[in-house]
KEDOGU-458297 format. One record per residue: x, y, z of N, C-alpha, C in turn; residue in one letter. Coordinates in steps of 0.2 Angstrom, whole numbers, always signed. Layout:
N
X	Y	Z	X	Y	Z	X	Y	Z	A $
...
//
This chain:
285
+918	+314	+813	+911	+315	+810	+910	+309	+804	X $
+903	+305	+804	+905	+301	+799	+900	+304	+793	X $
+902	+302	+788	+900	+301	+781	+893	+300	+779	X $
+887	+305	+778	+880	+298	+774	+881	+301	+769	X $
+878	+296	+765	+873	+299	+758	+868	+296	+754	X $
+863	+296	+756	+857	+294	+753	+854	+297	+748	X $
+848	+293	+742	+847	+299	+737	+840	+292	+735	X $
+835	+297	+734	+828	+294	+731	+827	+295	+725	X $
+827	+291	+719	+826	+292	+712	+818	+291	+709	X $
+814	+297	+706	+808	+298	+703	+808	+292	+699	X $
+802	+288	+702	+798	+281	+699	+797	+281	+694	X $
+794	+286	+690	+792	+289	+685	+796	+291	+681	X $
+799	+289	+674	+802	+288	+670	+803	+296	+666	X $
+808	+298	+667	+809	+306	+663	+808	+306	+655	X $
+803	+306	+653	+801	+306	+644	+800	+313	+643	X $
+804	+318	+644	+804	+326	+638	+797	+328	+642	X $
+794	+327	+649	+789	+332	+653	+790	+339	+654	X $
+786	+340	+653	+788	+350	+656	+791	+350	+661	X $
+789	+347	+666	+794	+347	+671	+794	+341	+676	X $
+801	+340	+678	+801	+332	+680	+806	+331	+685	X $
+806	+330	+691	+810	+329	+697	+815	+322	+696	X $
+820	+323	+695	+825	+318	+694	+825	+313	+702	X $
+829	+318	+706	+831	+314	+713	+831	+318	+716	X $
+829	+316	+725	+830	+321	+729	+835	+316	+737	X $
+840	+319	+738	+844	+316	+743	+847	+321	+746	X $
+850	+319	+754	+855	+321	+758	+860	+319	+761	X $
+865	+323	+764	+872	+319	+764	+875	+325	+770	X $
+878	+321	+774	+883	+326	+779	+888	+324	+776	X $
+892	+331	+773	+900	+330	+771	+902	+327	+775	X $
+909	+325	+774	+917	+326	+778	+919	+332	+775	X $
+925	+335	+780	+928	+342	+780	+933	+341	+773	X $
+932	+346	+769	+935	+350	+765	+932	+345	+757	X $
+925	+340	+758	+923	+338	+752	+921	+343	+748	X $
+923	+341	+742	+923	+344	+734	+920	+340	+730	X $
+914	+345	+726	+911	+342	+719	+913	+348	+714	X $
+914	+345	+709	+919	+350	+703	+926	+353	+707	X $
+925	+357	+700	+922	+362	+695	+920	+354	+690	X $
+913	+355	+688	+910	+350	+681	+903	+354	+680	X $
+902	+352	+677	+893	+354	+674	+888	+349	+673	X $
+883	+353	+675	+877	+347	+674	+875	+350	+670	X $
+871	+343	+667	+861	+346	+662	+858	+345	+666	X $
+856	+349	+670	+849	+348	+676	+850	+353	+680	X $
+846	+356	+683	+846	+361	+688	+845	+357	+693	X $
+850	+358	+699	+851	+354	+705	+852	+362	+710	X $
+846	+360	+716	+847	+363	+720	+847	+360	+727	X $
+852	+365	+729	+855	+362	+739	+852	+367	+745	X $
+851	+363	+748	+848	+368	+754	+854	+366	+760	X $
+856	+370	+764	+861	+367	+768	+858	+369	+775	X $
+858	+362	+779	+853	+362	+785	+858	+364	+793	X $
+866	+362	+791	+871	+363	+795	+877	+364	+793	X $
+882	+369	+794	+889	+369	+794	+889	+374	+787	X $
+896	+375	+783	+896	+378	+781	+903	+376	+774	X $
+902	+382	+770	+907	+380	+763	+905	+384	+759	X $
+909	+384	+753	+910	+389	+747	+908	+385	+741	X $
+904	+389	+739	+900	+388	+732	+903	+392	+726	X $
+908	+389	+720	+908	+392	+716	+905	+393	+708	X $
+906	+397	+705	+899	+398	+698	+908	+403	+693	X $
+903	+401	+687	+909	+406	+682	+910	+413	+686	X $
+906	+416	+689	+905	+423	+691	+908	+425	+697	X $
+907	+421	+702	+909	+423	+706	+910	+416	+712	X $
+911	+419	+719	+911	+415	+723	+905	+414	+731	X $
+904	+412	+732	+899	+412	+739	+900	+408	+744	X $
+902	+413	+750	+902	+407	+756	+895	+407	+759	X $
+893	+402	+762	+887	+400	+764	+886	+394	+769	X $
+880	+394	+772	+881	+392	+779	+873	+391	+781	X $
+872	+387	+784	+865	+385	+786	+860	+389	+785	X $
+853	+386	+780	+849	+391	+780	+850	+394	+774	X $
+854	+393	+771	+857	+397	+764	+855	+390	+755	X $
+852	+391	+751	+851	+387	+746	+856	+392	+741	X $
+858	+385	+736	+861	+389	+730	+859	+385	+725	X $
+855	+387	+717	+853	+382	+713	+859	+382	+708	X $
+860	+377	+705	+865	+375	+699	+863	+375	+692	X $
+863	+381	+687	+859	+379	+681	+864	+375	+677	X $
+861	+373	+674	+864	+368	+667	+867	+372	+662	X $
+872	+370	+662	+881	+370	+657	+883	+375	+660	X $
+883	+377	+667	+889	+381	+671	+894	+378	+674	X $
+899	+379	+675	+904	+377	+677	+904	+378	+686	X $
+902	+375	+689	+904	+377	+694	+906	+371	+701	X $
+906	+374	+707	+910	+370	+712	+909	+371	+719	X $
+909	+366	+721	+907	+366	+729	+910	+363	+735	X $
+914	+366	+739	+917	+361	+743	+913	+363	+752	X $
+915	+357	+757	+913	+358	+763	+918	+361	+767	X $
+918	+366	+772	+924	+370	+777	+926	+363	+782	X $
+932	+365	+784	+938	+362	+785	+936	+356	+792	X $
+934	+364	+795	+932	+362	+803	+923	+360	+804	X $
+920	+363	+801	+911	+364	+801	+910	+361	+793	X $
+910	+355	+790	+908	+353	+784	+900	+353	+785	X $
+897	+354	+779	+891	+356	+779	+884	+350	+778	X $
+878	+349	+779	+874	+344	+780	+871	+348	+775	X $
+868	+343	+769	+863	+348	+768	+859	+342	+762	X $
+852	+346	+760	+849	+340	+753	+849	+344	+749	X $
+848	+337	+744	+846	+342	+738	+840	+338	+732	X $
+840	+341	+728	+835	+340	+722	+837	+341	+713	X $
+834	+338	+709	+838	+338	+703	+833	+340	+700	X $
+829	+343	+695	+825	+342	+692	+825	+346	+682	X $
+821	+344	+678	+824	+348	+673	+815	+345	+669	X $
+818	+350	+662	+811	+349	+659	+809	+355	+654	X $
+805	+356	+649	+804	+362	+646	+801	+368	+651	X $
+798	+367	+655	+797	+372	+660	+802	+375	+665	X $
+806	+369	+665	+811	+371	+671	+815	+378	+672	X $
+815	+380	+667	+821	+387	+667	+814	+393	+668	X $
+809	+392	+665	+806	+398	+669	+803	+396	+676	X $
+802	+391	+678	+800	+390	+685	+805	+391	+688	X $
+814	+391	+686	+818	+396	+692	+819	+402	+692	X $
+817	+404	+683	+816	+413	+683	+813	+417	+689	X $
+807	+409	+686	+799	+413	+691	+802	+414	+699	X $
+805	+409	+701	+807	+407	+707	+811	+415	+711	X $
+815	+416	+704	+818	+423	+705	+827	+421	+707	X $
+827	+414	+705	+835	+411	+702	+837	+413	+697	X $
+842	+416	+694	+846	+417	+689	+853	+414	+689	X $
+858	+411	+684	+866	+410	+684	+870	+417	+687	X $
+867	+423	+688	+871	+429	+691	+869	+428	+698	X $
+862	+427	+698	+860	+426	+705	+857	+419	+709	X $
+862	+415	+707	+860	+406	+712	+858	+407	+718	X $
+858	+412	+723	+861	+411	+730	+851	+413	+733	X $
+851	+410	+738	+844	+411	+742	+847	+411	+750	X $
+844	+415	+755	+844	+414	+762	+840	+414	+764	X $
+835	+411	+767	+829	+406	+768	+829	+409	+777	X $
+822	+410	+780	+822	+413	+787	+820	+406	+791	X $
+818	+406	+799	+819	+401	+801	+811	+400	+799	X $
+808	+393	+798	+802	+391	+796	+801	+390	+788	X $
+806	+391	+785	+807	+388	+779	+802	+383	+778	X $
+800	+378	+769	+797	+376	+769	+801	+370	+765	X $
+806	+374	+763	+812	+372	+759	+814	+365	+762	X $
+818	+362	+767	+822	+358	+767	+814	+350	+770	X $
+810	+353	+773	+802	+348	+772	+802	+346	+767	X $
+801	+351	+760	+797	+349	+754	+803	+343	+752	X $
+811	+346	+753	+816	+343	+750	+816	+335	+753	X $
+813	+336	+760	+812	+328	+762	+807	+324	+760	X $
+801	+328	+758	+794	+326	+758	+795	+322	+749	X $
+800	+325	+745	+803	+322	+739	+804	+315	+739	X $
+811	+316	+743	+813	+311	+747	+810	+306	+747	X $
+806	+306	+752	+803	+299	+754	+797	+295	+752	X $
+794	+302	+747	+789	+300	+741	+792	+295	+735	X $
+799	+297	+735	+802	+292	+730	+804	+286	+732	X $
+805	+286	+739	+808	+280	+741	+802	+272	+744	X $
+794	+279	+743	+788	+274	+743	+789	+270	+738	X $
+792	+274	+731	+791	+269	+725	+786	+268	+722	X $
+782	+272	+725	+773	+273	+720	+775	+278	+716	X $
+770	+278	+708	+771	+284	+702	+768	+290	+705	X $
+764	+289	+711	+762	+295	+714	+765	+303	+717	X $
+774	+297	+719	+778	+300	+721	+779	+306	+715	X $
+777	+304	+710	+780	+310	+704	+777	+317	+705	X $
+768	+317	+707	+765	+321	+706	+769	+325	+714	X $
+768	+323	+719	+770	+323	+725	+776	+327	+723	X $
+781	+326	+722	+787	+328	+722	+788	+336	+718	X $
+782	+336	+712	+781	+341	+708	+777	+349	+712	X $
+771	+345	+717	+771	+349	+722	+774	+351	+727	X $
+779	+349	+729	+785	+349	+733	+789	+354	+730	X $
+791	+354	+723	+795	+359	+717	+793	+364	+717	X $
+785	+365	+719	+782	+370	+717	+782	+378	+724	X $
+781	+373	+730	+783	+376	+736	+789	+380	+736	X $
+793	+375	+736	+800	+380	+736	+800	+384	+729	X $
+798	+383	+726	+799	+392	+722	+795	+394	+721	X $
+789	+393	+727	+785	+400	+730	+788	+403	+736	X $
+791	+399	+740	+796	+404	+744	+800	+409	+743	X $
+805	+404	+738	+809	+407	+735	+808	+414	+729	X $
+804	+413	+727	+800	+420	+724	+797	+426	+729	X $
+796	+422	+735	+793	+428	+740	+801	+431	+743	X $
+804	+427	+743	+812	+431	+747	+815	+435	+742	X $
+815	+432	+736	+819	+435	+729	+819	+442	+727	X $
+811	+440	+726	+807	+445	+723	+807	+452	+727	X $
+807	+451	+733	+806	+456	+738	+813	+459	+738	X $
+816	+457	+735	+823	+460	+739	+824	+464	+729	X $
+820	+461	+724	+822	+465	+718	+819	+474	+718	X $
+822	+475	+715	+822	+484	+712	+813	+484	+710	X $
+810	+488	+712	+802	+488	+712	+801	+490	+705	X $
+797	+491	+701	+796	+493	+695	+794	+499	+695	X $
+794	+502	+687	+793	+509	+687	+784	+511	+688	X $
+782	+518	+691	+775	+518	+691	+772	+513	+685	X $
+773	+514	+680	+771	+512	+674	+766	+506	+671	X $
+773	+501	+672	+775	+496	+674	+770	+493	+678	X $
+772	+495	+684	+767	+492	+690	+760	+493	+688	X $
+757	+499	+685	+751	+500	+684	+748	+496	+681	X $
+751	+494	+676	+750	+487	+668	+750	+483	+672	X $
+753	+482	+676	+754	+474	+680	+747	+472	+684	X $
+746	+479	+687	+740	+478	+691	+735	+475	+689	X $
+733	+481	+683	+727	+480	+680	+726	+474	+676	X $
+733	+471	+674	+732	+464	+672	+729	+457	+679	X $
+732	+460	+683	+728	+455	+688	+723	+456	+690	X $
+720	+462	+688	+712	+462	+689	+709	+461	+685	X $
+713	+460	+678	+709	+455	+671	+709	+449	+676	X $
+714	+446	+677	+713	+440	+679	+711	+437	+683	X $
+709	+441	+688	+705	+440	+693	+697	+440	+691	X $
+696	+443	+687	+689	+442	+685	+687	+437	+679	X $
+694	+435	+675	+692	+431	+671	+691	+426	+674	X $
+695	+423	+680	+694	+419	+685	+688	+417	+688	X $
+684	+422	+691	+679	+422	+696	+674	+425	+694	X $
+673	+425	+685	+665	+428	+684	+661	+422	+685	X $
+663	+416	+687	+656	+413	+686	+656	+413	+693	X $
+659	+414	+698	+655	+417	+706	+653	+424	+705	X $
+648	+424	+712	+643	+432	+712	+650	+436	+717	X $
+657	+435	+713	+658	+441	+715	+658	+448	+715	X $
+662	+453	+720	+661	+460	+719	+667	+462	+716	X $
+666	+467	+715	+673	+473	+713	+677	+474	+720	X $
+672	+476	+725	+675	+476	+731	+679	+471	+733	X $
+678	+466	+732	+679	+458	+734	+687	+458	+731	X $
+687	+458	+725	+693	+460	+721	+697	+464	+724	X $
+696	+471	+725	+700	+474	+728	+703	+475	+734	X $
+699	+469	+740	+701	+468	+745	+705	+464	+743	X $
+706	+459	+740	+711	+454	+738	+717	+456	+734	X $
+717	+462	+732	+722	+466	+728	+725	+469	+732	X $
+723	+471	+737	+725	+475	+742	+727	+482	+739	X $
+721	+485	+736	+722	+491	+735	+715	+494	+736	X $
+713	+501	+736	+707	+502	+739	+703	+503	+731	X $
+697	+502	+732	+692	+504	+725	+694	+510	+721	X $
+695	+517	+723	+694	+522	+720	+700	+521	+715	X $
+706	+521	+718	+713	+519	+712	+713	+514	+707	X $
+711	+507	+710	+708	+502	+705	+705	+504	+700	X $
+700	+506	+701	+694	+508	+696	+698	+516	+692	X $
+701	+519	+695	+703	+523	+692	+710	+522	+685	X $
+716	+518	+687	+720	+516	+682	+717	+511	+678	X $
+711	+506	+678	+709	+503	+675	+705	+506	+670	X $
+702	+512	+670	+699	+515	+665	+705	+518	+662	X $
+709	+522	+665	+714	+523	+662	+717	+517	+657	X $
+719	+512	+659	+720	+508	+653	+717	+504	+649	X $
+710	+502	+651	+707	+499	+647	+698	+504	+643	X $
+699	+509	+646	+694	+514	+641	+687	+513	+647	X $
+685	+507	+651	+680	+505	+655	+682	+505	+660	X $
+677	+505	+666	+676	+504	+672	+677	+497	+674	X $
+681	+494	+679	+681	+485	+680	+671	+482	+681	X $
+668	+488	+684	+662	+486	+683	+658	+482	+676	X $
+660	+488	+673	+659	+485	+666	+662	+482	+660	X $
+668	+480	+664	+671	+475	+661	+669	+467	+664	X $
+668	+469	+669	+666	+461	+673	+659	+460	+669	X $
+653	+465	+669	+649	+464	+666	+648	+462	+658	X $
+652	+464	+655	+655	+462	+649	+657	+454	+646	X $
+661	+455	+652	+663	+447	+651	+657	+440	+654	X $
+654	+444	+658	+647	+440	+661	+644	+439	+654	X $
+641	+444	+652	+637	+444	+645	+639	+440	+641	X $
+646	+441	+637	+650	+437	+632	+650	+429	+634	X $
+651	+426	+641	+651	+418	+642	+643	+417	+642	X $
+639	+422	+643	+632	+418	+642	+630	+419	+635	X $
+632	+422	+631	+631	+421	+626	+635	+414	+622	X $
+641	+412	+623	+642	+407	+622	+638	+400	+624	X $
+634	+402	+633	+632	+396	+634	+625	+395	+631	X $
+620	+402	+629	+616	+401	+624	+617	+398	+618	X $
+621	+397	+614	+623	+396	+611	+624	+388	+610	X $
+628	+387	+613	+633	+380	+613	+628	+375	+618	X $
+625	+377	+624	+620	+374	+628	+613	+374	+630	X $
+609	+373	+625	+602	+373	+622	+598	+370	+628	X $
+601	+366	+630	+598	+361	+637	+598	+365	+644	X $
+602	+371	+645	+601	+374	+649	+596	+381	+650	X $
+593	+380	+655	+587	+388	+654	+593	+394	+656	X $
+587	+401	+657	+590	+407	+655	+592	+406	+663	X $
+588	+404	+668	+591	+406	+674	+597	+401	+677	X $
+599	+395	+672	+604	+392	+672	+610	+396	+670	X $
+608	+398	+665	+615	+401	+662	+616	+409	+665	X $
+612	+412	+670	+611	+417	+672	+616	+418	+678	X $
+614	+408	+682	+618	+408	+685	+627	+405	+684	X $
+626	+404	+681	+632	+398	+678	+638	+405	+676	X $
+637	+411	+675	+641	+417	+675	+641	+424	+679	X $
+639	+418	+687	+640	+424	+690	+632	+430	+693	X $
+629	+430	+690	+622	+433	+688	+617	+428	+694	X $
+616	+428	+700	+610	+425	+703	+601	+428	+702	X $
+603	+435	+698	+595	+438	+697	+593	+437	+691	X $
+592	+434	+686	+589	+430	+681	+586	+437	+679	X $
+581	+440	+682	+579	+448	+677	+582	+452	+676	X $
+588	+454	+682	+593	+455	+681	+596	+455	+676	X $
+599	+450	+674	+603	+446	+670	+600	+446	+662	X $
+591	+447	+662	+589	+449	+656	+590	+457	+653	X $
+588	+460	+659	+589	+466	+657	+597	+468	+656	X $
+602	+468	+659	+609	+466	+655	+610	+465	+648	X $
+606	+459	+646	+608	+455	+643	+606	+459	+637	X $
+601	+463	+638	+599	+467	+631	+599	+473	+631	X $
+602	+475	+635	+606	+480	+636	+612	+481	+631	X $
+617	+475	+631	+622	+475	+626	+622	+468	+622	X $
+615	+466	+622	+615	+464	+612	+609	+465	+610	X $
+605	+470	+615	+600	+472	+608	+593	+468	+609	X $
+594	+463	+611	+588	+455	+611	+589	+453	+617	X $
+582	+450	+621	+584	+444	+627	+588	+439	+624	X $
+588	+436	+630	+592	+428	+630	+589	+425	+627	X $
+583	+423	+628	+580	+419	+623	+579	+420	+616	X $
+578	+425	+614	+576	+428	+607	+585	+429	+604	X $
+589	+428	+609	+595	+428	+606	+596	+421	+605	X $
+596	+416	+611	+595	+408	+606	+591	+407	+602	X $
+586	+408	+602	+583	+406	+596	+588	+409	+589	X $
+588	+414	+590	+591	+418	+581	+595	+414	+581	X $
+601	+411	+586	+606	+408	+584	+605	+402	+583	X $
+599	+398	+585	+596	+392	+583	+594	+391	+577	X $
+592	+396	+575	+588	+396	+566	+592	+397	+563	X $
+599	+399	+567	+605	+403	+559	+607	+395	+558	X $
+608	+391	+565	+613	+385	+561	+608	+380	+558	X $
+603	+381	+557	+597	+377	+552	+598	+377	+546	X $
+601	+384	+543	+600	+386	+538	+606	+383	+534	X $
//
């Protein structure tokens, strides 16, 4: 069996970025190669495409085998060798950066838990090429490139992880929810969506949604969407003089401009315009 080892180094120069792809390469061992026991500053992660070998970490030990990733956090001690008879083929990727240690949280890597087992159609060992060769173009492009490549594998990787973590308490998940249907709507007030729309996309049905959400926020997500509608068209009155009422009516969501009036003074009191205006004559003053 012979020996390769290739490796593409990021064009773009590592200056303290939130997150920053070092290099991404690949190599078919020979039988019984060893790296460490040493430690990096960088989190280096392997995908192994054939063959198989022992991954070791202060904790513990891992044998592993095609189809298997294991990431390396920074100032572990650990160790890698190829099996005797089947040495292992595999890439890998380096990357580091002020964001980097939550992007492998996020990922659902921990130092107790480095290990991943990735199913057939992975997207993992492409992206790890797709790094590869974007470096080896040698355009600054390759950076951004490689960073969406980063980002894929620990969207994977978050979908295997995660799934396989201890579900949360009722509680817990309830807050969770409700929080992404704040964020869901802080997202998409300025589309004419629905609440329905929402909760097909939450995958939960309306009566529940609407139910724990009053429960934790004291309102209906009706009237919190329409709350927040309100609140950004008062900002655009305000801040955007040049645009009319049925611009800003549309501009957050609202395509019925009477609509949108009767709303409007509903929860401040004043139309839209008599609300610009008073805010026009106070900064005169």
């Amino acid at each position: 069996m012979e020996h390769t080892y290739s490796v593409g180094s990021n064009p773009v120069y590592y200056e303290q970025q939130p997150l920053h792809v070092l290099f991404a390469g690949e190599s078919q061992t020979l039988p019984v190669h060893q790296a460490g026991p040493k430690i990096y500053d960088y989190y280096l992660l392997h995908y192994i495409e054939s063959g198989c070998g022992v991954f070791r970490t202060e904790q513990r030990k891992y044998e592993l085998g095609a189809g298997d990733c294991f990431l390396i956090h920074p100032g572990q001690l650990v160790s890698y060798v190829s099996d005797k008879h089947r040495p292992w083929r595999y890439r890998w990727a380096a990357f580091t950066g002020a964001d980097a240690g939550r992007l492998a949280q996020q990922a659902g890597f921990s130092p107790g838990e480095p290990v991943l087992s990735t199913a057939e159609g992975s997207v993992i060992p492409g992206a790890l090429a797709g790094m590869m060769s974007a470096f080896y173009a040698n355009k600054e492009s390759g950076h951004l490139t490689s960073l969406g490549q980063l980002y894929l594998i620990a969207g994977e990787a978050a979908d295997l992880l995660m799934a396989s973590a201890p579900l949360p308490g009722a509680g817990s998940q309830v807050k969770r929810t409700v929080k992404q249907m704040i964020s869901y709507m802080a997202s998409q007030y300025a589309h004419p969506v629905s609440i329905e729309q929402m909760c097909a996309t939450l995958g939960y049905n309306r009566a529940y949604l609407s139910r724990i959400f009053k429960q934790e926020t004291g309102i209906s997500p009706v009237t919190y969407l329409l709350k927040l509608r309100i609140e950004k068209s008062r900002q655009l009155l305000r801040e955007r003089p040049e645009l009319s009422v049925e611009q800003v009516a549309a501009s957050v969501g609202l395509t019925d401009a009477l609509y949108f009036s009767r709303q409007f003074k509903r929860f401040c009191t004043q139309s839209p315009s008599a609300y610009r205006l008073a805010n026009a004559n106070r900064g005169k003053k």
